[in-house]
N, C-alpha and C positions, 0 to 999 in steps of 0.2 A: 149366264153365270160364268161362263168363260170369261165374256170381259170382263165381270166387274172383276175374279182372282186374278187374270194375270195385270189388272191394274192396280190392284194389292197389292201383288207379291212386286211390282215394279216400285212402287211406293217404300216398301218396306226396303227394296234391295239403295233406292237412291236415300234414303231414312238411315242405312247403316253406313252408305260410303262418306256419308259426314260425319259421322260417329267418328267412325275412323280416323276422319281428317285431321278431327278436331282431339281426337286423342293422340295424335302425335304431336301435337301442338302444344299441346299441356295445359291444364284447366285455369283459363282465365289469361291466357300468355296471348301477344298478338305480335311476337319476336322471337330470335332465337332462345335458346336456354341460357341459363344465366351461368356467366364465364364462357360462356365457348362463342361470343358475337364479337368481343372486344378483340378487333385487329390489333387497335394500338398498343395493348399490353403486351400482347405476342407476337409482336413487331421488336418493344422494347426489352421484353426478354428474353429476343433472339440477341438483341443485340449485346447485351450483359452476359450473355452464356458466349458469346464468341469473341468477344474481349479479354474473360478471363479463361478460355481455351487460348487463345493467341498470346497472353501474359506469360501464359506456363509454357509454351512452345518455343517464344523469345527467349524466357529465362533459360531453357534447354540447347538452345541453339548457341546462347552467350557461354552457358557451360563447354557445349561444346566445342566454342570456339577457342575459349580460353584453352582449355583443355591441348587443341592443337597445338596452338603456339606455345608452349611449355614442354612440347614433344617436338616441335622444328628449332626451339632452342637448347634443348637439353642435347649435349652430345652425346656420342656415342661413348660406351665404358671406356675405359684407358686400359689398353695392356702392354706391354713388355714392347721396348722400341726394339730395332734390329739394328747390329753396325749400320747396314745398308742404308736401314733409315734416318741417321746421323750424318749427316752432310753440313759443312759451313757454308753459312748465312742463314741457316735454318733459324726462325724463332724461336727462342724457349718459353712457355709458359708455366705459371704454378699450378698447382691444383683448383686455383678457382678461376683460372682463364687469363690471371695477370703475368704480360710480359715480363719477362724478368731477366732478358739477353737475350743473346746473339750467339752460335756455333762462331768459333772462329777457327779452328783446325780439330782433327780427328786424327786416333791415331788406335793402335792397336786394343788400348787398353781405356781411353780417357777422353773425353773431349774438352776443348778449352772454351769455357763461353766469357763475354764479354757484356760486363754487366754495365756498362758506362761510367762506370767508378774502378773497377778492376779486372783483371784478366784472371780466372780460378779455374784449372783443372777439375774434371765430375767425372767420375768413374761410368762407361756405359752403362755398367749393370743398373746405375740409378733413373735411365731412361725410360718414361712410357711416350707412348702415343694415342691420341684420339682421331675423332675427323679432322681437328681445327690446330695440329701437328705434333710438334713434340712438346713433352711436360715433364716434370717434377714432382713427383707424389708429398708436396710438401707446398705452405704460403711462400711467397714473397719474403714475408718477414721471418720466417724460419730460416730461409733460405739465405737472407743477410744476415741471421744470426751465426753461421755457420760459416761462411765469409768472413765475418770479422774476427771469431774464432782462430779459423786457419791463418790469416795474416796475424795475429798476436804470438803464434807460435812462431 
């Protein structure tokens, strides 16, 4: 009686590790489950999820490089020149970076620039400076309005 139970109960136990087997298998499947076999979809939508990660990352990176360059071109604010900083041959610039003469003497009250058409005394006090040297809180064309101005008088 012994053999024949534990040749039962051996029956029964290799009887359910197929069961088993076959239940993790899924009723009638003799493959993975359906969506989770297919490399190549999840292959190709690794690759669409890292292309448009990398689109937004470039786009970010152009931001920020533009970004830079708008701060390596931007000067620094302009403030209040000093006699000191009034020297002849110094460039003069306007307000928007355009040349607009030459220091040609300095003197206690005035400097003389040289605009290639005339010679015009400009009060220091009208002096600023930035990084890229001395300026004019005013255009170019203001700047010759003001010139033609003075020589009319």
């Amino acid at each position: 009686m012994r053999n024949g139970t534990g040749f039962l109960l051996a029956a029964a136990l290799a009887a359910a590790g197929a069961t088993g087997a076959s239940a993790q298998m899924g009723p009638g499947s003799s493959g993975p489950l359906p969506g989770t076999g297919d490399s190549g979809k999840i292959t190709q939508g690794n690759r669409e999820n890292n292309a448009a990660y990398n689109q937004l990352i470039g786009a970010a990176d152009t931001k920020s490089a533009n970004a830079q360059v708008k701060t390596q071109t931007h000067h620094s604010s302009a403030v209040a020149a000093t006699p000191a900083d009034i020297k002849a041959g110094a460039a003069l610039r306007d307000s928007k970076g355009v040349q607009i003469g030459t220091i040609v003497s300095v003197d206690a009250s005035q400097a003389v620039v040289d605009t290639g058409q005339t010679k015009i005394g400009v009060p220091l006090i009208a002096f600023g400076k930035n990084d890229d040297g001395l300026l004019l809180g005013m255009t170019a064309a203001e700047f010759a309005e003001l010139v033609a101005k003075a020589h009319a008088h």
